[in-house]
C-alpha positions as CSV (number, residue, x, y, z in Angstrom):
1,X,69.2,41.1,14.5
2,X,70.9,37.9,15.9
3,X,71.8,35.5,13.0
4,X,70.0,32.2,13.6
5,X,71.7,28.9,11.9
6,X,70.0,26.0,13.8
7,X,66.6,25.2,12.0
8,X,63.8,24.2,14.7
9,X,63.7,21.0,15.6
10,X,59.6,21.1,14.6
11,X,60.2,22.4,11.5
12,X,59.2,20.3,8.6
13,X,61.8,18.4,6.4
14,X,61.5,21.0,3.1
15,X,59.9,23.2,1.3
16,X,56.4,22.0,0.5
17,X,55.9,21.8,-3.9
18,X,54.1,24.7,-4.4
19,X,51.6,25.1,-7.6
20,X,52.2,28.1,-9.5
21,X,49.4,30.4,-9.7
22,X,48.2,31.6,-12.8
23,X,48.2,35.3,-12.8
24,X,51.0,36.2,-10.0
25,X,55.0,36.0,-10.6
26,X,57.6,36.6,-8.0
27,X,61.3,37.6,-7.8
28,X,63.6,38.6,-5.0
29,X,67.0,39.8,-4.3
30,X,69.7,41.0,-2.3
31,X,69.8,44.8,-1.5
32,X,71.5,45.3,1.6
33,X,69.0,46.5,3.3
34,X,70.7,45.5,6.5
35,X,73.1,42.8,6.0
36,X,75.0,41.9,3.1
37,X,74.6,38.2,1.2
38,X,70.9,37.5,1.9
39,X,68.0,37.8,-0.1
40,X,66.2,40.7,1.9
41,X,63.4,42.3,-0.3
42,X,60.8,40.3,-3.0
43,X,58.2,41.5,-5.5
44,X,55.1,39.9,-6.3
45,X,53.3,41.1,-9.1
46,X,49.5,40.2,-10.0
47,X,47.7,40.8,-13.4
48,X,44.9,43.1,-14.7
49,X,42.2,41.1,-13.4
50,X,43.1,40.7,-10.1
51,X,41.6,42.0,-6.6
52,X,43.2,42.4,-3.1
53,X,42.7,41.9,0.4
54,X,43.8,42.0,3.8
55,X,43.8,41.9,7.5
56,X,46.4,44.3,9.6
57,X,47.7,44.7,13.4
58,X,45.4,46.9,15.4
59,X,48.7,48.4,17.5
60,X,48.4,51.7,17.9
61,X,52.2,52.0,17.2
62,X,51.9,50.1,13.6
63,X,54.0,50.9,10.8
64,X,53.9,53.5,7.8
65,X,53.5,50.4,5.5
66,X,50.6,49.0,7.5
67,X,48.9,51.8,7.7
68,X,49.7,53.1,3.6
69,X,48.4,49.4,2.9
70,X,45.0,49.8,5.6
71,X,44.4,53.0,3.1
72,X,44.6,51.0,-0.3
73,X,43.1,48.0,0.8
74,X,39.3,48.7,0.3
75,X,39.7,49.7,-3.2
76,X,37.5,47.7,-5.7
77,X,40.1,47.9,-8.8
78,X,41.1,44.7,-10.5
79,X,43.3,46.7,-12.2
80,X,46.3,43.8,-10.5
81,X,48.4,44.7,-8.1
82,X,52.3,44.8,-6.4
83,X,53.0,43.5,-3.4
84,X,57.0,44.5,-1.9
85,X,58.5,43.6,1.0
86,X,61.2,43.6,2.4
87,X,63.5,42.3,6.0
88,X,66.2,43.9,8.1
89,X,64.2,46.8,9.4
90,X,60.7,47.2,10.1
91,X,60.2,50.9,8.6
92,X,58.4,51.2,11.9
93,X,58.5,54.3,14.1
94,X,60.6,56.3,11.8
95,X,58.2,59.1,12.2
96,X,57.3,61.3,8.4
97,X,60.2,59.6,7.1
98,X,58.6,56.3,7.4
99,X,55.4,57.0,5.6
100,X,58.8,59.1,2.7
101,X,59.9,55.8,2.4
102,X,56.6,54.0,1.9
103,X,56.2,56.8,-1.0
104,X,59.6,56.5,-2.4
105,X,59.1,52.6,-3.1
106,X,55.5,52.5,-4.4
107,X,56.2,55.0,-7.1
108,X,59.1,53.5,-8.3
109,X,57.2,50.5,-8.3
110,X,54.9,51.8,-10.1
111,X,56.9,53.2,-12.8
112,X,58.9,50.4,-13.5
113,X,55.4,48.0,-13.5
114,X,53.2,50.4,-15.1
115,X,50.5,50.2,-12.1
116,X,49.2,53.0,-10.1
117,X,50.8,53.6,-6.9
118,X,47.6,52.8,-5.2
119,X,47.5,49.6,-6.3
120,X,51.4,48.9,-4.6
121,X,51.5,47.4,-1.5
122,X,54.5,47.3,0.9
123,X,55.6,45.5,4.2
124,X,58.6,45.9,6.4
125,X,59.6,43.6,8.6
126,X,63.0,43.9,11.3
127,X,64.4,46.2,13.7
128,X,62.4,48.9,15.3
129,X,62.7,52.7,14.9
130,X,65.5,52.8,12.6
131,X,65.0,54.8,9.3
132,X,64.4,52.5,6.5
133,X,67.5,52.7,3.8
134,X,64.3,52.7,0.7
135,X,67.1,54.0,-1.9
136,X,68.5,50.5,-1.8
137,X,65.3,48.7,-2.4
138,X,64.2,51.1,-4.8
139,X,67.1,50.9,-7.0
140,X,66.9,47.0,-7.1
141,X,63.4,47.3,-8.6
142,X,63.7,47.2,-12.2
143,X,66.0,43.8,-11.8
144,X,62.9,42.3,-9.6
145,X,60.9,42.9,-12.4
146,X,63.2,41.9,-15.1
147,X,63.2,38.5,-13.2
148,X,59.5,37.6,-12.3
149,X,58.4,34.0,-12.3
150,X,55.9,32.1,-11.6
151,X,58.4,29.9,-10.0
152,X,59.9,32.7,-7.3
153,X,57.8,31.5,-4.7
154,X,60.4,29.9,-2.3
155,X,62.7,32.7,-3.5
156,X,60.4,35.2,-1.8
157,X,59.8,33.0,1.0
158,X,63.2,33.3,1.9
159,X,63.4,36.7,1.6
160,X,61.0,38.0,4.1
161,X,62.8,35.6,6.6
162,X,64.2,37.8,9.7
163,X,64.8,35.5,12.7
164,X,62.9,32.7,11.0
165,X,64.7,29.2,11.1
166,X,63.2,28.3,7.7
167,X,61.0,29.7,5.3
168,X,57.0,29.0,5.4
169,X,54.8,27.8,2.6
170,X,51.6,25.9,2.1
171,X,49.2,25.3,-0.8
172,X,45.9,23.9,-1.9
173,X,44.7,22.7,-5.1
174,X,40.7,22.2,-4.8
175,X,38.3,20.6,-8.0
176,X,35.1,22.5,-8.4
177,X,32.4,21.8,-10.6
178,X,33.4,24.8,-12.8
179,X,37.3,23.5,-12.8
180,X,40.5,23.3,-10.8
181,X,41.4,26.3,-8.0
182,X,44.9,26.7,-6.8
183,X,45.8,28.6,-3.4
184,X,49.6,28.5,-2.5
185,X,51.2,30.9,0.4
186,X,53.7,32.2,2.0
187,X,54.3,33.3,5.7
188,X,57.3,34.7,7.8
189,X,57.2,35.0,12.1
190,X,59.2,33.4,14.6
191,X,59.1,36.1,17.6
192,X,57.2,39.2,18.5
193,X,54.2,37.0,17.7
194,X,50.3,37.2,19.5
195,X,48.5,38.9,16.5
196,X,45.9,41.2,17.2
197,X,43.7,41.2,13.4
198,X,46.2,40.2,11.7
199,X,50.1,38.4,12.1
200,X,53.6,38.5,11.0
201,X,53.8,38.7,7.1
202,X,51.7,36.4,5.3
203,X,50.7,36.5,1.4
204,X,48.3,34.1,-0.1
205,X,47.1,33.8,-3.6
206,X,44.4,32.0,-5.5
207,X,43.4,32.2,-9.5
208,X,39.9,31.6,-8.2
209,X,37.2,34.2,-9.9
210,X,35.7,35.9,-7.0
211,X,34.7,39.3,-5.9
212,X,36.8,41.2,-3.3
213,X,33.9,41.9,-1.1
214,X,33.8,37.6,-0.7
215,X,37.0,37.1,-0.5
216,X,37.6,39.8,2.5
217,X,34.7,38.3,4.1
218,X,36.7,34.7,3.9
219,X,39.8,36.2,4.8
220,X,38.6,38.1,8.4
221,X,36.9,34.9,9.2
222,X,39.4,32.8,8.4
223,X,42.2,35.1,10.1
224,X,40.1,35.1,12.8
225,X,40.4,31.5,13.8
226,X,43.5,30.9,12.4
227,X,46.3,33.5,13.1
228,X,44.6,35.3,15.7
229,X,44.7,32.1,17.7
230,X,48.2,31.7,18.0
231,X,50.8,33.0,20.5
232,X,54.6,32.6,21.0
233,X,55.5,35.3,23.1
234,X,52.2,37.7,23.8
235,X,53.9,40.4,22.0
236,X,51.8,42.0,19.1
237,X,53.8,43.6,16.1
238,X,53.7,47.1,14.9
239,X,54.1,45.8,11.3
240,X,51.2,42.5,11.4
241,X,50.2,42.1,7.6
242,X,48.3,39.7,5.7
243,X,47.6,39.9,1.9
244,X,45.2,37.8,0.0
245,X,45.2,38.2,-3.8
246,X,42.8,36.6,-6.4
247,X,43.9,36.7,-10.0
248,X,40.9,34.9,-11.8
249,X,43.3,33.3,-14.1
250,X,41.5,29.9,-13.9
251,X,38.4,31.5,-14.6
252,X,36.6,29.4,-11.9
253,X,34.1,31.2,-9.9
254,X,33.6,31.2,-6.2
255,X,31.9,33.2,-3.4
256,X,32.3,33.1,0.6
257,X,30.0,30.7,0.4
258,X,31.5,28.1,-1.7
259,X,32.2,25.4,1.1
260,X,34.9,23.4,-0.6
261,X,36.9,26.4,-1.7
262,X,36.8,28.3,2.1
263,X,37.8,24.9,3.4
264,X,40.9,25.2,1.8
265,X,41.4,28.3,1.9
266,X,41.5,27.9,5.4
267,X,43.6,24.9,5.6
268,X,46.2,27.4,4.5
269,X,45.7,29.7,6.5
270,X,46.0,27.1,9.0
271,X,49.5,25.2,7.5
272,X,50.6,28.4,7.7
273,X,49.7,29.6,11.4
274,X,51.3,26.7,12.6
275,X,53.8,26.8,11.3
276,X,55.1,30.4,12.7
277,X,54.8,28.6,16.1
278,X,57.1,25.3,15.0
279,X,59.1,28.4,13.9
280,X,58.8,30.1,17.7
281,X,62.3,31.6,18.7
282,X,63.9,28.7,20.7
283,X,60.7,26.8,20.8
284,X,61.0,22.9,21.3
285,X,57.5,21.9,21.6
286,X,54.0,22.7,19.4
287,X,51.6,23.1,22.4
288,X,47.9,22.9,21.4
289,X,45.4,24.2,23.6
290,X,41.6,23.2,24.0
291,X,39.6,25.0,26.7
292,X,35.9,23.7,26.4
293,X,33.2,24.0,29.1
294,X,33.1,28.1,29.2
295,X,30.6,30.7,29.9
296,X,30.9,31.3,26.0
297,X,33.2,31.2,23.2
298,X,35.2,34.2,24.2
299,X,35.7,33.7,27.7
300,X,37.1,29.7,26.6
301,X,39.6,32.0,24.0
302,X,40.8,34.4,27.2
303,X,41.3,31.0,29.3
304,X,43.0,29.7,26.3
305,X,45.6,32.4,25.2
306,X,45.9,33.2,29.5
307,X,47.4,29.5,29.2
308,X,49.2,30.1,26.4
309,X,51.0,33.2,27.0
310,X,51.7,31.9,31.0
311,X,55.6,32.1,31.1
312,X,55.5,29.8,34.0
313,X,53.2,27.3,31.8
314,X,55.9,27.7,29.0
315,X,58.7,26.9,30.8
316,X,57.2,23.9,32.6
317,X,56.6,23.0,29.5
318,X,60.0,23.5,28.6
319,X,60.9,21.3,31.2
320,X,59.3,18.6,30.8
321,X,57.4,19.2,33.9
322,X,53.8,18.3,34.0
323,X,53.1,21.0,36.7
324,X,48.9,21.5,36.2
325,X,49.2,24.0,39.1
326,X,50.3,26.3,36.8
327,X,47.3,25.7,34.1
328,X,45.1,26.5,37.1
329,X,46.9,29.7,37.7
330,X,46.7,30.8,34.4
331,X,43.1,29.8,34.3
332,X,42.4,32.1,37.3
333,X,44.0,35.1,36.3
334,X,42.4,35.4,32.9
335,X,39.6,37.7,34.1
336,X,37.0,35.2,32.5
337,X,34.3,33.4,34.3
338,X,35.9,30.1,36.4
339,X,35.2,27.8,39.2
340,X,38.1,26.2,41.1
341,X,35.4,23.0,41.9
342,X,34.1,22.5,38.3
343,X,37.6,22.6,36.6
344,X,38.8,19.5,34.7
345,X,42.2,19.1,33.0
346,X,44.2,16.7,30.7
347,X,47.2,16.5,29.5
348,X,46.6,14.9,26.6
349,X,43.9,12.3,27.8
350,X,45.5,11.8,30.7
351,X,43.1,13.0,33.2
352,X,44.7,15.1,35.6
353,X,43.0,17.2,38.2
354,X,39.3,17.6,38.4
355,X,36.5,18.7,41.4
356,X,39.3,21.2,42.8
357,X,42.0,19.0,43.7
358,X,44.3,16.4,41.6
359,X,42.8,13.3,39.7
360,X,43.0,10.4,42.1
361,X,43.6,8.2,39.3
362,X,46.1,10.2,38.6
363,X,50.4,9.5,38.3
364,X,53.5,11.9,37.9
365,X,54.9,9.6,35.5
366,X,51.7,9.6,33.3
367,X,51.9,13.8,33.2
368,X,56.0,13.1,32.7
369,X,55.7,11.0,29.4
370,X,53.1,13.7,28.1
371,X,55.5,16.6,28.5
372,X,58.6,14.6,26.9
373,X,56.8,14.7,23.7
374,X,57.5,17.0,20.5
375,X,53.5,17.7,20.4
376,X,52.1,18.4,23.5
377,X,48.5,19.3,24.2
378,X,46.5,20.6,26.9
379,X,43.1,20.2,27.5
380,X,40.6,22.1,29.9
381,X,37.0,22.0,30.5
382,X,35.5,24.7,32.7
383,X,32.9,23.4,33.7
384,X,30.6,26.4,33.3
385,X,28.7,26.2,29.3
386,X,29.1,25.2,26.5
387,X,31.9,28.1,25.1
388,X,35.5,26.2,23.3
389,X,38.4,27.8,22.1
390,X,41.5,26.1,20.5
391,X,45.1,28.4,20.3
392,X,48.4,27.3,19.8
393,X,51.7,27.8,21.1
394,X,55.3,26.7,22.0
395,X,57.6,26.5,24.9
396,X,59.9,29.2,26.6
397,X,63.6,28.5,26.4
398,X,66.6,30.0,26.7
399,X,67.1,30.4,22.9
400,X,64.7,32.8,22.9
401,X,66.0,34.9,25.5
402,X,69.5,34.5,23.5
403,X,67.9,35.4,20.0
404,X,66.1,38.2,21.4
405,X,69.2,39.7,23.6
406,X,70.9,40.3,20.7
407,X,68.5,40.6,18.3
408,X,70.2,44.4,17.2
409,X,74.0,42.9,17.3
């Protein structure tokens, strides 16, 4: 896994100040799981009282920890819960020994926290088909829970970090008429990133009252246009997790339909989403996308993420070159509903082609000064309904080629 030292130029300027959440302490450490000198694995752990959810990749290649954690997660207990994960290898094609290792850890987890092993959750997240070392995170688990705080947050941002630049966190604090909710997460994803139900590793926690029924209905809707609509590199991992845990701790009760409290719910979702593609290997630029104009909803989200995922759109974007042609290529090869006559697109609001041809208002330099930009965004109309789709993205440059090349060095 190549060792990255130069922090993206779109990532923010620090950590954000994350409330603590009543009801969940963290801790992390250094186990060696694959390199020496890093914080590599964290614990979470939740209290009686709390419920969990989630979202997961659907790849049929997924990992022994997304599919132990797919088994536990429909579980009604409030019984609290354990959430360990780990970086330096993905525990990911490793065959019976994978699903050994997923064992090994959630029973010594739950000896040392008292909880039942159904109730631990795991995540691995690195390199590929190598046998996950689980001795060395399992004997470092009695000091993670001789350490929990409710102030281990960053901690365990840092420690689910593999190619990651910087470490992702974003919070909400919402006033209800019943009291004061707090929601505060934590994300990690740079490469390997075009989720597919779920993305990366993400873990979000509230001390909102509500049942796990509601807050799974949040969560997939939420997910749905948050994470699932962004791309860096079109390539879904085998080990995509998201958690979601609810303590109760404030005692304030919620439901899905509790407007102000799924707002911000999903405003962290969305903090977060983003920033995994300021955090895209080599990326330069945050690219939004807005396709309006299509047959329906979905067809606008294949136009988008075809645009999106285009190498050739990337790297003109990468460039600095404002070359539409290649938005119109992308648009055509999608598969979904388009026609050549009706398409209209901006860069920015700079109108650029439109009735089949270029805008004849139109100027390179216009285009140029669009591209040179650190947020960049591309807008399409189809010309067809009344379908719309946002996704986001970044560039292709030659650091990610150089990250990726030696990725297992």
């Amino acid at each position: 896994m190549a060792k990255i030292t130069t922090r993206s130029p779109l990532a923010p300027e620090k950590f954000p100040d994350l409330p603590a959440i009543a009801g969940v302490r963290f801790a992390s450490t250094e186990a060696g799981v694959r390199y020496a000198g890093r914080k590599d694995v964290m614990l979470a752990l939740l209290d009686p009282g709390s419920v969990m959810t989630g979202v997961f990749t659907r790849s049929a290649t997924r990992s022994a920890n997304v599919l132990d954690c797919q088994a536990k997660i429909g579980g009604d207990s409030d019984a609290g819960a354990a959430i360990i994960v780990n970086s330096g290898n993905s525990n990911a094609f490793t065959g019976r020994a994978g699903e050994g290792s997923v064992a090994a850890i959630c029973e010594k987890v739950a000896e040392v926290t008292g909880l039942s092993a159904d109730r631990v959750f795991t995540s691995s997240t690195g390199v590929i088909g190598e046998r996950l070392p689980h001795d060395r995170i399992t004997a470092k688990v009695e000091e993670l829970a001789g350490k929990l705080s409710v102030d281990g947050i960053e901690d365990a941002a840092m420690a689910i970090m593999t190619t990651d630049t910087f470490p992702k966190g974003a919070s909400q604090v919402v006033d209800l008429p019943g009291g004061t909710v707090k929601i505060a997460g934590i994300a990690k994803g740079s490469g390997m990133i075009a989720p597919d139900m779920a993305t990366m590793l993400v873990y979000i926690f509230t001390d909102a009252k509500i049942s796990r029924a509601d807050l799974q209905t949040l969560v997939s809707r939420i997910n749905d246009r948050s994470f699932n609509c962004i791309t860096v590199d079109s390539d879904t991992s085998t080990s995509d997790t998201l958690l979601c845990g609810a303590t109760g701790a404030s005692g304030v009760e919620v439901t899905a339909d509790t407007e102000a409290f799924a707002t911000a719910l999903e405003a962290v979702f969305m903090d977060l989403a983003h920033q995994v593609v300021r955090d895209g290997e080599g990326a330069t630029k945050f690219v939004t996308v807005n396709v309006t104009g299509a047959a329906n909803d979905q067809d606008a989200r294949t136009h988008a993420l075809a645009i999106a995922n285009s190498p050739l759109v990337k790297t003109a974007i990468a460039g600095e070159d404002p070359n539409w042609g290649r938005v119109v290529m992308a648009i055509g090869k999608s598969g979904a509903a388009a026609d050549r006559d009706l398409l209209s697109i901006r860069f920015g609001d700079v109108l650029v082609a439109e009735k089949g041809w270029v805008s004849p208002d139109y100027r390179e330099e216009q285009g140029a000064a669009q591209m040179k930009q650190p947020e960049i965004t591309l807008n399409v109309d189809i010309g067809l309904g009344e379908g719309k789709a946002t996704v986001w993205t970044c560039d292709l440059t030659h650091g990610y080629i150089s990250i990726n090349a030696d990725y297992r060095s």
